[in-house]
DRENPAPA-846134 format. One record per residue (C-alpha): residue in three letters; y, z, x. Coordinates in nm, 3 decimals, m for minus. Layout:
# residues N
type=ALA; Y=Y; Z=Z; X=X
...
END
This chain:
# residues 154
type=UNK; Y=1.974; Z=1.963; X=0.390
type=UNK; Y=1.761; Z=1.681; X=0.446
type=UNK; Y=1.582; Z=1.633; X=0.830
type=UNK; Y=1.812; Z=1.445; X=1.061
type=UNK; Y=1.546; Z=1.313; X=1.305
type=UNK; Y=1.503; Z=0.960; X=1.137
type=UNK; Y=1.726; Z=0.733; X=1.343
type=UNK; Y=1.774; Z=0.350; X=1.189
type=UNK; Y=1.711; Z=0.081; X=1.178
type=UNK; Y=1.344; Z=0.206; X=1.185
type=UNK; Y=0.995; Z=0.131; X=0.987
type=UNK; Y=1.008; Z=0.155; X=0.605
type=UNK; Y=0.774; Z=0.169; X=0.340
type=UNK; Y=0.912; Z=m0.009; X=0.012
type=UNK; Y=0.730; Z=0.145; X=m0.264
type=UNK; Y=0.715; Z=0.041; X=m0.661
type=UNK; Y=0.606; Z=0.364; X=m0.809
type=UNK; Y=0.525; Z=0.402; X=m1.178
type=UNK; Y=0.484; Z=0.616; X=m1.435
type=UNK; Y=0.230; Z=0.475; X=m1.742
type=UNK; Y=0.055; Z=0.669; X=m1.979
type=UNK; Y=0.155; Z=1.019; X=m1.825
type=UNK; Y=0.098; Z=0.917; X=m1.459
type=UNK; Y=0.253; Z=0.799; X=m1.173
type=UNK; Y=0.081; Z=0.600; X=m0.946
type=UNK; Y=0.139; Z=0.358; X=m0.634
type=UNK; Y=0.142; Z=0.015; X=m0.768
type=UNK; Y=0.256; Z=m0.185; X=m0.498
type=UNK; Y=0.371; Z=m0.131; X=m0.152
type=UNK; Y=0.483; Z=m0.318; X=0.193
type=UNK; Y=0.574; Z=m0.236; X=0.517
type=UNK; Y=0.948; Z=m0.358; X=0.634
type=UNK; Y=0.949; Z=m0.335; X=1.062
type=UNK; Y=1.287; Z=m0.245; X=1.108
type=UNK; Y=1.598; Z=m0.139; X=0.844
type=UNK; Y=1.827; Z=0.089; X=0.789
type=UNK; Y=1.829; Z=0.264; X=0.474
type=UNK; Y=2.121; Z=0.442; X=0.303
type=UNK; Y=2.222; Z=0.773; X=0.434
type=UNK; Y=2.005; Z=1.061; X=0.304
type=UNK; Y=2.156; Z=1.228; X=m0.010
type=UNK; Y=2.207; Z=1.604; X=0.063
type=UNK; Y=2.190; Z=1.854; X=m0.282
type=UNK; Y=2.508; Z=2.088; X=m0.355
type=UNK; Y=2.459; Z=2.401; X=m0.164
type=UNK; Y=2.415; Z=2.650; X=m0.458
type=UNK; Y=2.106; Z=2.449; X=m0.522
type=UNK; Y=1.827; Z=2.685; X=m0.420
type=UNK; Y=2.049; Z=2.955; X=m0.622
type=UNK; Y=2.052; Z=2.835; X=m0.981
type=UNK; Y=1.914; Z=2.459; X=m0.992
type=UNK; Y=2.076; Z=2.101; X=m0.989
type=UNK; Y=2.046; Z=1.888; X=m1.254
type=UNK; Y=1.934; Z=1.512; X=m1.206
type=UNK; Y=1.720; Z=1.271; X=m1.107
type=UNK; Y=1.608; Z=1.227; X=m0.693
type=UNK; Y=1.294; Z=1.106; X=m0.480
type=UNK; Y=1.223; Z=1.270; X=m0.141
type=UNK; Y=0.959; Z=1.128; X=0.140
type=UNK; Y=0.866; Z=1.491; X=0.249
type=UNK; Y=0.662; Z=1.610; X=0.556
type=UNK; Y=0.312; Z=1.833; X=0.583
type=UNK; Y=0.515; Z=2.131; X=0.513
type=UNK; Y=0.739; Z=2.031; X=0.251
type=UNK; Y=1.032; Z=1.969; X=0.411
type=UNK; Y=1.247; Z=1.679; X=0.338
type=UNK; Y=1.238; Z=1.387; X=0.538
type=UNK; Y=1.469; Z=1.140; X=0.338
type=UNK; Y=1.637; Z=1.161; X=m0.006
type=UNK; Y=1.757; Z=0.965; X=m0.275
type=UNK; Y=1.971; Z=1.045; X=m0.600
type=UNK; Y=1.923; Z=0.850; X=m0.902
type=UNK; Y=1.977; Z=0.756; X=m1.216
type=UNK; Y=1.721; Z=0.928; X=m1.438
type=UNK; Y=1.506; Z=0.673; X=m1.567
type=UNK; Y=1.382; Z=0.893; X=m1.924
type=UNK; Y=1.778; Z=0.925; X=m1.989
type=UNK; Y=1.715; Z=0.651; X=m2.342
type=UNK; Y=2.075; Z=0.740; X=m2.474
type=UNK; Y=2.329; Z=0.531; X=m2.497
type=UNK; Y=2.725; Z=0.563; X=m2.568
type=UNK; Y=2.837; Z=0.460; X=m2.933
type=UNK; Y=3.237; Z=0.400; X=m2.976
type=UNK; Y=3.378; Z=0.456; X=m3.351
type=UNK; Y=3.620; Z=0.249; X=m3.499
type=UNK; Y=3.918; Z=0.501; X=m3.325
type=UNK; Y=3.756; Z=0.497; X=m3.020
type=UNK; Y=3.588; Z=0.821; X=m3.000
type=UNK; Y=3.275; Z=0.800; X=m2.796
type=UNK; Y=2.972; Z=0.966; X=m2.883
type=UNK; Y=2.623; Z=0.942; X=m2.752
type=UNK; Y=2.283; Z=0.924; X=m2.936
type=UNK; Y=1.950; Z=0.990; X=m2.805
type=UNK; Y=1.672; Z=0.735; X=m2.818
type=UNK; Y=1.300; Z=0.779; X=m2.762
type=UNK; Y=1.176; Z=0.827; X=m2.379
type=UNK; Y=1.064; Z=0.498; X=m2.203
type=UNK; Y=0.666; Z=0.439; X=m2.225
type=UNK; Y=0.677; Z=0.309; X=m1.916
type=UNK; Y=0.888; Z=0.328; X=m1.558
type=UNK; Y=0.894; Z=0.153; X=m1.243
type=UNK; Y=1.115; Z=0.310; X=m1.002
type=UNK; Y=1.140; Z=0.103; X=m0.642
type=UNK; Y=1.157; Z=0.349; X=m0.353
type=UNK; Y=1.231; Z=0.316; X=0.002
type=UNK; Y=1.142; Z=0.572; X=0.226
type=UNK; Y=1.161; Z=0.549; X=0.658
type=UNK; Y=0.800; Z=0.462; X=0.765
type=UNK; Y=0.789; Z=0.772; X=1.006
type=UNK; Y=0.464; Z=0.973; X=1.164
type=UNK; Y=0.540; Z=1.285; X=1.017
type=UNK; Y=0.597; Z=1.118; X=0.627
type=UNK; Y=0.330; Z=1.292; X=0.412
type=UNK; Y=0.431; Z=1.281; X=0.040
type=UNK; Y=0.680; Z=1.168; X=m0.211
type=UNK; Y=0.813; Z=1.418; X=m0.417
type=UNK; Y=0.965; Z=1.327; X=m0.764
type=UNK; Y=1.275; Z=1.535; X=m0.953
type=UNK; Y=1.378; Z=1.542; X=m1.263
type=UNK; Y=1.562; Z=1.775; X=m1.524
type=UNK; Y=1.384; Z=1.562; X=m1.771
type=UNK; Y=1.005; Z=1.589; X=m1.879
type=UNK; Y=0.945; Z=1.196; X=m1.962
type=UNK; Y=0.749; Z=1.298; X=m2.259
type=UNK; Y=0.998; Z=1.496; X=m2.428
type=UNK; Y=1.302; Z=1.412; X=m2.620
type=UNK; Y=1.640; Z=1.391; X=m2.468
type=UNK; Y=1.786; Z=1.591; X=m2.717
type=UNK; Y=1.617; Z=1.917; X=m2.580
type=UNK; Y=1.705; Z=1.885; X=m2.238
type=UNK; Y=2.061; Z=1.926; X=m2.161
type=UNK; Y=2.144; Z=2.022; X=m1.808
type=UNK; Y=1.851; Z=2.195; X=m1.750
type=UNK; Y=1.756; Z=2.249; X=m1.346
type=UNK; Y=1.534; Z=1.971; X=m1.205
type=UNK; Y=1.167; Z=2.010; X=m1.147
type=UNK; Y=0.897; Z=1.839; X=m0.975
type=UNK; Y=0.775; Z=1.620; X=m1.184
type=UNK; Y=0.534; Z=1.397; X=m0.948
type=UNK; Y=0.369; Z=1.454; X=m0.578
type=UNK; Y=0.228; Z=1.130; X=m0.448
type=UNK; Y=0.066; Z=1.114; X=m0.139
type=UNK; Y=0.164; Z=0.884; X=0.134
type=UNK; Y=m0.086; Z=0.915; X=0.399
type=UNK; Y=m0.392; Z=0.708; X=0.433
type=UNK; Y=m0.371; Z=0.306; X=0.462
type=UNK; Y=0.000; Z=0.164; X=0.455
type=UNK; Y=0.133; Z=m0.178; X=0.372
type=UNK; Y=m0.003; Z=m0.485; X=0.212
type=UNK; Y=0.054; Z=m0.710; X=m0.020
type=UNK; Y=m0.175; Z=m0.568; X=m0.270
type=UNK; Y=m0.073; Z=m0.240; X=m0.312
type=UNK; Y=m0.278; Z=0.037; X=m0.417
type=UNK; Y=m0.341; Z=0.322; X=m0.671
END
């Protein structure tokens, strides 16, 4: 269950977050004064007992607890559906993206320490060999230090 103190419309950090050549990095970032963002998404309660699959972002505090949290679409997923000629659909895997630029909102809050990154896909491995499989962390950015700007950072 995600932390119900953030009350909108309030600050919010829009974030363009990558991942290149096995990273992920800030690459540009602004400050919004006031919004309201979409409700936080809560996980299934049997999460903590055997995994959820997926793809999610959370802005987390100091001690790991989460702040806000989005679901999404999971951005190393390359396959696509094929129909036959009867209409059977079938799907075949492509190679995982090089590159991926995911845009992230988070609520521009004191306590806001990281972003933490999901995913029951490794983006350099093949999406044949990971079906269903729990999520992970895959990333922990840091989101203290100098906010805003045009520029961005890294």
């Amino acid at each position: 269950m995600t932390n119900s103190k953030v009350k909108f419309p309030c600050p919010v950090r829009r974030l363009n977050v990558a991942w290149r050549d096995g990273q992920w990095a800030i690459e540009k970032e602004s400050r919004v004064e006031s919004m309201t963002l979409p409700q936080s998404d809560d996980l299934p309660e049997n999460a903590k007992e055997g995994g959820v699959s997926g793809f999610w972002y959370e802005a987390v505090d100091e001690q790991g607890r989460t702040i806000y949290r989005q679901l999404r679409m999971d951005p190393f997923s390359a396959g696509v559906e094929v129909f036959d000629e009867g209409g059977k659909i079938s799907r075949k895997h492509a190679p995982p993206p090089h590159d991926v630029t995911l845009k992230v909102r988070v609520p521009d809050v004191p306590e806001l320490a990281a972003l933490h990154i999901y995913s029951s896909t490794q983006p350099s491995e093949p999406e044949s060999v990971r079906p269903g499989r729990p999520a992970q962390r895959i990333a922990e950015i840091s989101l203290r230090g100098e906010r805003g700007g045009d520029d961005g950072r890294q």
